[in-house]
TORKOL-366427 format. One record per residue (C-alpha): residue in three letters; x, z, y. Coordinates in steps of 0.001 Angstrom, whole numbers, padded with zeros to 6 digits, always signed. Example, Ala and Ser with C-alpha at 12.3 -4.5 7.8 and 13.67 -1.06 7.14 Angstrom:
ALA+012300+007800-004500 SER+013670+007140-001060 
***
This chain:
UNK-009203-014300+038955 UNK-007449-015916+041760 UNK-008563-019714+042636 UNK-006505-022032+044939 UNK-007853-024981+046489 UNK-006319-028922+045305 UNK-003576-029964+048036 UNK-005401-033148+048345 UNK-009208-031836+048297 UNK-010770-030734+051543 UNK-014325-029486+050265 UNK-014008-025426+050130 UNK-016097-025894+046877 UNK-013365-027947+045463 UNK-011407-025217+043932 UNK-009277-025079+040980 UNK-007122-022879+038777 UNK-003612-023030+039280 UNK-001008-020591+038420 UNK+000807-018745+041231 UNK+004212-020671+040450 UNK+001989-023971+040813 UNK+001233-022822+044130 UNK+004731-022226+045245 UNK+005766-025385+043693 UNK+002670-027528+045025 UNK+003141-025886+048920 UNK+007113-025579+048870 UNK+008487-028713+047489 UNK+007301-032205+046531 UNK+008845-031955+043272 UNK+006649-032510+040081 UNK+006487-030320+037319 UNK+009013-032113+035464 UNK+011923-032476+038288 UNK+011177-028773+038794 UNK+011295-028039+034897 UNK+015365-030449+034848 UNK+015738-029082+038296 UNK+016029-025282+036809 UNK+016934-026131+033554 UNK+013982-025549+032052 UNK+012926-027285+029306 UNK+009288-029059+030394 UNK+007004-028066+028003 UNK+008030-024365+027909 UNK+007188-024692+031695 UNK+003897-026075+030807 UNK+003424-023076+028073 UNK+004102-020547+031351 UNK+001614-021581+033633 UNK-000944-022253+031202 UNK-000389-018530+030087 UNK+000475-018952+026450 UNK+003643-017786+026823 UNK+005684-015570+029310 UNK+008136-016600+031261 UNK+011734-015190+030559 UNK+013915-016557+032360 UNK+018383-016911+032204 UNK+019448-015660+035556 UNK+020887-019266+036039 UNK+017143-020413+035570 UNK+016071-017288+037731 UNK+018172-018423+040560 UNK+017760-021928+040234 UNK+013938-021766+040624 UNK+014468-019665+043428 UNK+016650-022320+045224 UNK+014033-024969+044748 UNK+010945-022968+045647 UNK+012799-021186+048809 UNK+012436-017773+047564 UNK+015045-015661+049175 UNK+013508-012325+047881 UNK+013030-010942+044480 UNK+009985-009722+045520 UNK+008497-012742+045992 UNK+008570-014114+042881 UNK+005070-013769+041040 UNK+005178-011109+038431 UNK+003010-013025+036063 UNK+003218-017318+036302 UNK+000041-018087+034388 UNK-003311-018671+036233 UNK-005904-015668+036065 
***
C-alpha cells in the first residue's frame, strides 16, 4: 500500500491515498484532472474509474502518447504499470 503525502499539507501524518498517475499529474503539471482527462482525450469519468481502481486503464496509443507529453514521461518505463491507488 503506497501513501503519498497532500501537495499542500506539511504534517508527515497528513498522508493520503493517491494513485501513482495522481502523483505524476499532481508533481508534473498544474493541470486538473479534467484538463488532463480533454488534454489526452480521455473521457473524465473513465479517468476517474482508473485511479480509483475500478477499472483498468487501456489506453489508444494517441491517448498513450498524449499523457506522456503532458506528464513529461520520455520513457516507457516510466509509466506506472497499474494507475489505481494500493
Amino acid at each position: 500500500s503506497y501513501s503519498y503525502p497532500m501537495a499542500n499539507e506539511s504534517a508527515p501524518q497528513a498522508e493520503s491515498k493517491l494513485s501513482p498517475i495522481e502523483v505524476l499529474r499532481l508533481e508534473r503539471t498544474k493541470l486538473t484532472q479534467d484538463e488532463l482527462a480533454v488534454r489526452c482525450g480521455i473521457p473524465r469519468s473513465t479517468y476517474q474509474r482508473w485511479i480509483a481502481g475500478k477499472t483498468e486503464a487501456k489506453l489508444s496509443l494517441a491517448q498513450l502518447k498524449a499523457l506522456g507529453r503532458e506528464l513529461g514521461i520520455e520513457r516507457l518505463e516510466d509509466i506506472p504499470d497499474d494507475f489505481s491507488a494500493r
